[in-house]
C-alpha positions as a Markdown table, in Angstrom:
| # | Residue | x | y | z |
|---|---|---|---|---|
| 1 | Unk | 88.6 | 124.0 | 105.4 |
| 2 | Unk | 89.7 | 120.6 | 103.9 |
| 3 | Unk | 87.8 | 117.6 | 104.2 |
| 4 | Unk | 89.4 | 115.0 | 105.8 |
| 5 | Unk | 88.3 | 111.4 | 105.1 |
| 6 | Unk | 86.4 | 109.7 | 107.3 |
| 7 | Unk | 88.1 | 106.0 | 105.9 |
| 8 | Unk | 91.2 | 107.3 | 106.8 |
| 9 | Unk | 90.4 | 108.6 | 110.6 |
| 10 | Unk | 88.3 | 105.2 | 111.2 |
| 11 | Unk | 91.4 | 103.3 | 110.4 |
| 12 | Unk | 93.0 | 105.4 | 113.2 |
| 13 | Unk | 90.8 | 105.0 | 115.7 |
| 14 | Unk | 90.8 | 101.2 | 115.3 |
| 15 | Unk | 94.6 | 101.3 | 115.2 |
| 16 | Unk | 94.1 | 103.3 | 118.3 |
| 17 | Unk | 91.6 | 101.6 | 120.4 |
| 18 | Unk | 93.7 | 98.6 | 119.6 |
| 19 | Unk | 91.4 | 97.0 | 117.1 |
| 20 | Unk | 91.7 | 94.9 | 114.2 |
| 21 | Unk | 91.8 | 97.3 | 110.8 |
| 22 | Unk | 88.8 | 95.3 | 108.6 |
| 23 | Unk | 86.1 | 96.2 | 106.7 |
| 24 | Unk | 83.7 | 95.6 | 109.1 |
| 25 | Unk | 85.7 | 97.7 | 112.3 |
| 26 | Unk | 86.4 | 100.9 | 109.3 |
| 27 | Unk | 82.4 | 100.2 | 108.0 |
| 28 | Unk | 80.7 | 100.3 | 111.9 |
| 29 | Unk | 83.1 | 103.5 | 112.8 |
| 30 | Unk | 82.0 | 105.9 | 109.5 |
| 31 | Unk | 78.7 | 104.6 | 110.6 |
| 32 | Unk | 78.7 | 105.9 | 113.6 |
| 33 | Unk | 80.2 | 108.8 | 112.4 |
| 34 | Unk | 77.5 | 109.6 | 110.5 |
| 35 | Unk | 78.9 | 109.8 | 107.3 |
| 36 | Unk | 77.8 | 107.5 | 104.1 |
| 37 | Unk | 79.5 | 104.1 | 104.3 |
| 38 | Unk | 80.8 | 102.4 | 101.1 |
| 39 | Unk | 81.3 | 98.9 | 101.4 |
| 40 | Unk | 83.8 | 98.5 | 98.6 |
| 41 | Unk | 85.7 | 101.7 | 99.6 |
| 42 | Unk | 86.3 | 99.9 | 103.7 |
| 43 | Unk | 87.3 | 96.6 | 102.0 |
| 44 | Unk | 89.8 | 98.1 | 100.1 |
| 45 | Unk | 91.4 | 100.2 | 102.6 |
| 46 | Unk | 90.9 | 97.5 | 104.6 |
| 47 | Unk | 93.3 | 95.1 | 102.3 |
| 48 | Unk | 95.5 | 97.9 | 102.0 |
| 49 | Unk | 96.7 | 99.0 | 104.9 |
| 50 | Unk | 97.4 | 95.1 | 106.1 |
| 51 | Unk | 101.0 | 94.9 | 107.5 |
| 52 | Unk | 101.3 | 98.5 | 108.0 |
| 53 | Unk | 103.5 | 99.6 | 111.0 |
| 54 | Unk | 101.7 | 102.2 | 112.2 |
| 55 | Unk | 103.2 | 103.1 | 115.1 |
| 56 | Unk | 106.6 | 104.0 | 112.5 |
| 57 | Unk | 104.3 | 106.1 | 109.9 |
| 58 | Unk | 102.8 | 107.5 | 113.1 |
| 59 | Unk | 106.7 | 109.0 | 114.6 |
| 60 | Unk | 107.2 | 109.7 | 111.4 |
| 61 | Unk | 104.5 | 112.3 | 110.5 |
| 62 | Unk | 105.0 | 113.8 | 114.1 |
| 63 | Unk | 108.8 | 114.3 | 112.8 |
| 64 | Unk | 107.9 | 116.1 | 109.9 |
| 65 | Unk | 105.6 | 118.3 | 112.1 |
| 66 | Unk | 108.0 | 119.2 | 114.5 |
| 67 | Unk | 110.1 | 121.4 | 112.3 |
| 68 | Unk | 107.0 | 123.1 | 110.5 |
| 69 | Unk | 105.6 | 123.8 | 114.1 |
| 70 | Unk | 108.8 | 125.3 | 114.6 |
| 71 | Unk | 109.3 | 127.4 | 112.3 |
| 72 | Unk | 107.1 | 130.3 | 112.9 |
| 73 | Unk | 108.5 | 130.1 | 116.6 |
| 74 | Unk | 112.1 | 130.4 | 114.9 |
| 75 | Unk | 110.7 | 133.4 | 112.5 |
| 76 | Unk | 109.7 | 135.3 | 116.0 |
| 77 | Unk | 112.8 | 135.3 | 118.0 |
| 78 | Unk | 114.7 | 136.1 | 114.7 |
| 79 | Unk | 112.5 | 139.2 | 114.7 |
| 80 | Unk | 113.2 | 140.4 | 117.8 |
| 81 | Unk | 116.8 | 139.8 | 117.6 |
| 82 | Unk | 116.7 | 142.0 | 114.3 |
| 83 | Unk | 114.6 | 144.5 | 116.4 |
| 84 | Unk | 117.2 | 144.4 | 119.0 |
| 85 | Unk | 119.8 | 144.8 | 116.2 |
| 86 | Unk | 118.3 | 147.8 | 115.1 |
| 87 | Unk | 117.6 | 149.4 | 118.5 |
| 88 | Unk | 121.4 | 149.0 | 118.9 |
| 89 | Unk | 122.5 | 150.7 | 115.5 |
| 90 | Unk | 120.1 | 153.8 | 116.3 |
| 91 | Unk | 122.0 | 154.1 | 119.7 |
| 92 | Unk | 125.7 | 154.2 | 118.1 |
| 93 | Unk | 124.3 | 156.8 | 115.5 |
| 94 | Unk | 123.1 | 158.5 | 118.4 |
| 95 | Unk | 126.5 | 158.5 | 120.0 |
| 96 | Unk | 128.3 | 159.7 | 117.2 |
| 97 | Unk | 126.1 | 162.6 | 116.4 |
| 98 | Unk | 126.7 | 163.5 | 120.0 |
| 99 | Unk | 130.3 | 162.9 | 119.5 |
| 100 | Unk | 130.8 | 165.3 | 116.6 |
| 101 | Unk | 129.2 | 168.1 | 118.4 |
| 102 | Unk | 132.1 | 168.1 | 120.8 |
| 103 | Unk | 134.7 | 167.3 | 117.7 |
């Protein structure tokens, strides 16, 4: 499993609970997380994500999920048409067999 960083998800949640993204907001949630907090490592996430629009990087990550969630659904039906496909080929060869019996 990857580790996710707990920095990351606090700026997040502030952005989400409709917060103010500082040191001290990213410091108390990895707090109460539980993880290890470094001070230097909040305040400089902290400086760097001022004047983000999160709400854009937001649409645009669920964008780029959207096709990779889709494509195993696409992989599926293109299976089933190729089953299909085959089902329908093994019918016709059926039928001609037949067919040159009675010439």
């Amino acid at each position: 499993m990857t580790k996710v960083d707990p920095y990351l998800h606090a700026v997040l949640v502030l952005h989400g609970a409709g917060k103010e993204v500082s040191k001290e907001g990213i410091v108390a949630v990895v707090k109460a997380s539980g993880a290890d907090v470094d001070d230097a490592r909040a305040k400089v996430l902290a400086e760097a994500v001022k004047g983000v629009n999160f709400e854009d990087l937001l649409k645009q990550s669920m964008m780029m999920a959207a096709p990779a969630a889709a494509a195993p659904a696409a992989a599926h039906e293109s299976k089933k048409e190729d089953k299909k496909e085959d089902e329908g080929k093994k019918e016709e060869q059926a039928a001609e067999g037949l067919a040159s019996l009675f010439g």
